[in-house]
N, C-alpha and C positions, 0 to 999 in steps of 0.2 A: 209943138206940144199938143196943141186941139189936134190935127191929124190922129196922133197914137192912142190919145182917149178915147175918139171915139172909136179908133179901130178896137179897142179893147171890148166896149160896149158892143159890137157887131158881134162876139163872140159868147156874150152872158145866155143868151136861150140854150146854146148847144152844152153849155158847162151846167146849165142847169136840167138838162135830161140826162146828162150821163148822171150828175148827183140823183137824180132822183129815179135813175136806175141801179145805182149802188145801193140805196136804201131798199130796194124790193130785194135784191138779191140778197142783203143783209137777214131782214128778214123771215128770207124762206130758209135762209141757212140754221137759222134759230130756232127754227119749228121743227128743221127734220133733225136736228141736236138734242131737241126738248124731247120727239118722238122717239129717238134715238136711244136716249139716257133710260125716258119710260120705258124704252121695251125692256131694255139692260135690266134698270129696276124689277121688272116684273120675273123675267128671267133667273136672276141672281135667287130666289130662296128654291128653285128649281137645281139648278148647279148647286146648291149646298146641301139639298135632300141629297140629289144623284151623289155626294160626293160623301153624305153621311151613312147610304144603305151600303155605296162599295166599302167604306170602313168596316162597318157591321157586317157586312159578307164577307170580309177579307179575315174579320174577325174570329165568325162562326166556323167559317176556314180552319184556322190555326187551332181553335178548340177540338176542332174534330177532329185534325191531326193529331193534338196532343192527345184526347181521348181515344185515337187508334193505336196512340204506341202501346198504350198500356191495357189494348185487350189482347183476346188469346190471340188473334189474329196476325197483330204486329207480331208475336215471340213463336212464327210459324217456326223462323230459321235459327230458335232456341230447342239445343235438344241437352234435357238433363237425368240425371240416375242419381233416384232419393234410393233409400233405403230409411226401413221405419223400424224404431226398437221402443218396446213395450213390455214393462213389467210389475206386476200387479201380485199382492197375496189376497186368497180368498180361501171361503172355507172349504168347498166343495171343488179342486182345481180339473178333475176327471168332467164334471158335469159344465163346467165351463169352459172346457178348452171342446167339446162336444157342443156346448151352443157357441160357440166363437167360429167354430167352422162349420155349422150348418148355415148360421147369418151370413156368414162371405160368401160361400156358394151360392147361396140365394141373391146376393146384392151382385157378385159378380159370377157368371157361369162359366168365365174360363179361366177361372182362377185355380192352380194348380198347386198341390201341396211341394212344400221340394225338401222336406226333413220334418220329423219326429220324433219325440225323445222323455221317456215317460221312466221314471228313476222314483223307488220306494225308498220312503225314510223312516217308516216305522210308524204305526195303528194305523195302519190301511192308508193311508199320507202316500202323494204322492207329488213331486216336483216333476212338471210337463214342459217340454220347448218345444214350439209351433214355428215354423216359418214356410209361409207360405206367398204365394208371387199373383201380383194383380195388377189387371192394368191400370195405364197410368192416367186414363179419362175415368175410370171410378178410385183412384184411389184416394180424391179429396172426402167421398163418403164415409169409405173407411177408416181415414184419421179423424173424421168427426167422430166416428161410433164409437170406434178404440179411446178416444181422448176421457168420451163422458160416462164410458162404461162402470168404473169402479163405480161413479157416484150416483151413478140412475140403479144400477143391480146388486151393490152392498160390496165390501172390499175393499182395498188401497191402495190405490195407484205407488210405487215404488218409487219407479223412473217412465221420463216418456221423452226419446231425442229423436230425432231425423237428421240424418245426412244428405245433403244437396252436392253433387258433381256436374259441371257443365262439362259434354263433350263437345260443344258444338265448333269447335275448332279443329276436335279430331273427326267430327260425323260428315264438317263441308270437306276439309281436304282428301278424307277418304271419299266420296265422290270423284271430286273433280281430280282426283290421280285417276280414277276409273274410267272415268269419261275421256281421258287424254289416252290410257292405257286402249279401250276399246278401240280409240280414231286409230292410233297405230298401226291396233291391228288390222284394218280397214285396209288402211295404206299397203303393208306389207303384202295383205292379200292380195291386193291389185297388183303391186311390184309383183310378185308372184307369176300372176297367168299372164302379165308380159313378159317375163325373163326366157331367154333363151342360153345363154349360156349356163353352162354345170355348175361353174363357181360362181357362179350370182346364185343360183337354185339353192345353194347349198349354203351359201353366207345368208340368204334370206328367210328358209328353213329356222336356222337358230336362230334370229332373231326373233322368229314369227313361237319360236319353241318358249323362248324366254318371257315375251311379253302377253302368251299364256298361261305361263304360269305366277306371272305377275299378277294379271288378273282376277285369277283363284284365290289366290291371298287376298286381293283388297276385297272380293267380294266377299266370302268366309267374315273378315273383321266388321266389314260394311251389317252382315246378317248380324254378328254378333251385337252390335253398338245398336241395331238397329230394335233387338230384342232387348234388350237395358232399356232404353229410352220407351217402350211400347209395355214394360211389365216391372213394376219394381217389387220386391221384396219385403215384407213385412215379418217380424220376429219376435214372438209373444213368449215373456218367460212368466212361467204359473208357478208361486211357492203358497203354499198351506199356512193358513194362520198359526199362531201358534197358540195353543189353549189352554191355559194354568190348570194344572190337574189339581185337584184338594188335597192338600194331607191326608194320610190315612188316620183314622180315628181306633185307637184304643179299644178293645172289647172290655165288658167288665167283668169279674172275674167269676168264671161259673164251674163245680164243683162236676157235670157234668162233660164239660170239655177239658177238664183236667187229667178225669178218668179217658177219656177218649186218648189227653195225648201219651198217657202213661200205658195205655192198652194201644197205641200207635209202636210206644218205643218199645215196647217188651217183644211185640212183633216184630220187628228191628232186630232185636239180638238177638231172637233165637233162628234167626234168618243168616243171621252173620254165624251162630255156633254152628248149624247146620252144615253150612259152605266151610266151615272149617273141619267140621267132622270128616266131609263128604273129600276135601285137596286131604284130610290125612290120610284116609284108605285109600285115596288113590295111590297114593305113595309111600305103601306100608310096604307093599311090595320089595322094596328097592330097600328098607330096614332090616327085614327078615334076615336077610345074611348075616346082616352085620349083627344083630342081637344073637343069633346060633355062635357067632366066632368067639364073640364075648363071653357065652356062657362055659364052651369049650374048655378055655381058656383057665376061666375062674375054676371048674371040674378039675382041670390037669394041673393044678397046683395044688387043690385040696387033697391030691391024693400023695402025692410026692412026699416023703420020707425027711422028717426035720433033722438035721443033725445041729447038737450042741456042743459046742467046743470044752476042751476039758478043759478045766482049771487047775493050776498047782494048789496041791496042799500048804497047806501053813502052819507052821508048829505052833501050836498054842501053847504048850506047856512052860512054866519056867525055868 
């Protein structure tokens, strides 16, 4: 037993350097943990800034998105045809439908009349229709003007509608048939100036004939859609107030305009016996015979021989 004790003892210095090199290394481990942790620490409201500006950017992001949907920018590949109806009575509708289109020529200079329509209803009254076509980047001024007009220059507004039409379904696919139409005919031409045989020449021909004239059409509609969406139409109807005329008032009764109207009517009738006088000599003529035949007549029985028929006698006596 003493043997293995002390052999044990022969080994306490060496167990106690390695213990008290585990303790250093413990230690240093705990310093660069502690230094470790602190950096983290210090780092950590670094990563929560970085992490709260990418929110805030990601944020101001999306706002800017949403506020680009809905400027004019976003609705480039919106194409629509208003038409504007306005109708209004005023007193004077000649002198306003004259300021109504000198102000749009003026606000817009390529604004063109496209009908006029000026109709009397009696004392100088006149009911006007104006339609006229403007473009579609001024014509938000325009329904501002038109809207406030009755109430800023006297009159009353009637009716005031707008109609809204999206083509823009008809404005993209007429393109892009266009643009597919055009590549064809690209193709064909090519097929074209390599074809050598007669019936490719000639099969290629019509086809090249066809999707010409395909062409023509979508461009035509294309122009067409394209002038709608670039000019819309505004329709202004003008009716006349209408202005209670007064009773008329009674005269009272004068001795002088009595004789006026009874020197009016005597003039009257002797205007009328005149005209009768003047048709009987015209047409006496055409009596003359007949009063000669008549008299003739009465002559040649006045002179004719009565005879009276005899009567028998009768005895009287008894």
């Amino acid at each position: 037993m003493l043997p293995t004790k002390y052999g044990y003892r022969k080994f306490l210095p060496w167990l106690g350097a390695l213990a008290l090199s585990m303790m250093v290394l413990v230690s240093c481990a705990s310093s660069t943990s502690s230094s470790g942790a602190s950096q983290t620490i210090a780092q950590r409201p670094m990563t929560s800034n970085a992490a709260m500006d990418q929110k805030q950017g990601l944020t101001s992001a999306n706002q800017a998105k949403t506020e680009s949907s809905h400027s004019p920018q976003a609705n480039a590949n919106q194409y629509l045809v208003k038409t504007l109806k306005v109708s209004m009575q005023v007193k004077d509708t000649r002198k306003v439908a004259s300021a109504l289109q000198s102000w749009i020529a003026s606000a817009d200079t390529r604004s063109i009349s496209v009908g006029t329509d000026y109709e009397q209803n009696g004392n100088n009254a006149y009911t006007i229709d104006l339609t006229l076509s403007v473009q579609s980047s001024l014509y938000p001024s325009i329904y501002n003007y038109l809207r406030d007009y009755s109430s800023q220059n006297g009159g009353r507004m009637v009716s005031f509608a707008e109609t809204v039409q999206d083509v823009s379904g008809d404005y993209v696919d007429t393109q892009s048939r266009l643009t597919t139409l055009q590549a064809e005919k690209s193709r064909l031409v090519d097929l074209m100036s390599h074809a050598q045989a007669m019936g490719d020449i000639v099969t290629i021909e019509q086809k090249l004939t066809d999707v010409e004239g395909q062409i023509e059409t979508y461009e035509g509609r294309l122009k067409n859609l394209t002038n709608q969406v670039s000019f819309y139409n505004v329709q202004i109807h003008l009716d006349p107030i209408d202005v209670a005329t007064p009773p008329p008032v009674e005269p009272a009764w004068s001795i002088g305009q009595v004789f006026q109207q009874a020197f009016s009517a005597s003039i009257v009738f002797a205007q009328v016996l005149l005209t009768f006088l003047i048709w009987l000599l015209a047409f006496a003529w055409y009596a003359i015979p007949v009063v000669i035949l008549i008299w003739l007549t009465k002559r040649f029985k006045l002179r004719m021989p009565k005879f009276s028929p005899a009567l028998p006698k009768t005895n009287t006596k008894p």
